[in-house]
N, C-alpha and C positions, 0 to 999 in steps of 0.2 A: 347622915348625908355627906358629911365632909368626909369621913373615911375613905366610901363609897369612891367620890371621886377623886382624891388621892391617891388611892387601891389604883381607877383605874389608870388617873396618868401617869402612875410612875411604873406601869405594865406597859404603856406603849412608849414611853422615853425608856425604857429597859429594853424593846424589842429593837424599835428605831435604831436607836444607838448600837448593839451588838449588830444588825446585820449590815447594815452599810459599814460599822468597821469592820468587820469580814471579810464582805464581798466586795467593797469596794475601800481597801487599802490606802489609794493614793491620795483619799480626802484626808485633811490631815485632822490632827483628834480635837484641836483650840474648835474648826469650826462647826463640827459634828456637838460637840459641847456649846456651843454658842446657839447652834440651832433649837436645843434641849432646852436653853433659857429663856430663847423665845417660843417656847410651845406651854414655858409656865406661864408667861407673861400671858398668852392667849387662854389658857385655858381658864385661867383667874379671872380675867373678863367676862368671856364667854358664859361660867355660871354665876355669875355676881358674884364673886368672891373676892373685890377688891383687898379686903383688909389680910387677905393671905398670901399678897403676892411676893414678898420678900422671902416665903416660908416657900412658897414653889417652886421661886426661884433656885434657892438654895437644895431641894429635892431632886428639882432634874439635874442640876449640875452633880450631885452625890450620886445618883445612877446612873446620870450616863458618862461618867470617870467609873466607873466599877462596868458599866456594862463593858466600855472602850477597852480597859486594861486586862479585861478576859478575853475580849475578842481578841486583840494582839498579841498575847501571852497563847492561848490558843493555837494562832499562825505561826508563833515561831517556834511550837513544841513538833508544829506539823513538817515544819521547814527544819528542824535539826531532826526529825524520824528520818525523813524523806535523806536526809545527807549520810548518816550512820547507812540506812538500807544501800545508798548506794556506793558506800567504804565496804561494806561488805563482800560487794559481787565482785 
C-alpha cells in the first residue's frame, strides 16, 4: 500500500512540476517546489500516513527539482535550436 501511493504521488508532483515549468515559465522554480512540499504534506494526511511525512516531504522536493531542471534545460535547448535556425537563414 505505501508503494502504491508513493508510485502515485511522486507521478503527479512529477507531472505538476514539469508542465507548469514548461508552460508557464515565469513562476519561479523555489515556489513550484514549495507547492510540491505541500502536496506531500497533504497527501500524508489525507491517507494517514503521518509518520511518513518528512519522507514525502523530502520525495516531492527530489522530483519536482528533477522534474523543474528538465523542464528548463528542455526550454533552453528549444531557445538555443530556435537561435542557430535562425543564424542560419
Amino acid at each position: 500500500m505505501l508503494s502504491v501511493y508513493f508510485l502515485f504521488m511522486g507521478s503527479i508532483v512529477l507531472l505538476f512540476s514539469g508542465l507548469v515549468s514548461f508552460f508557464v515559465p515565469k513562476v519561479h522554480s523555489l515556489v513550484i517546489v514549495g507547492v510540491s512540499a505541500l502536496m506531500g504534506i497533504v497527501f500524508s494526511y489525507t491517507y494517514n500516513l503521518s509518520r511518513f511525512v518528512f519522507f514525502a516531504v523530502i520525495v516531492n522536493v527530489l522530483l519536482s527539482l528533477v522534474a523543474v531542471g528538465l523542464s528548463r534545460f528542455g526550454r533552453y535547448l528549444k531557445n538555443k535550436a530556435d537561435y542557430e535556425m535562425a543564424m542560419d537563414k
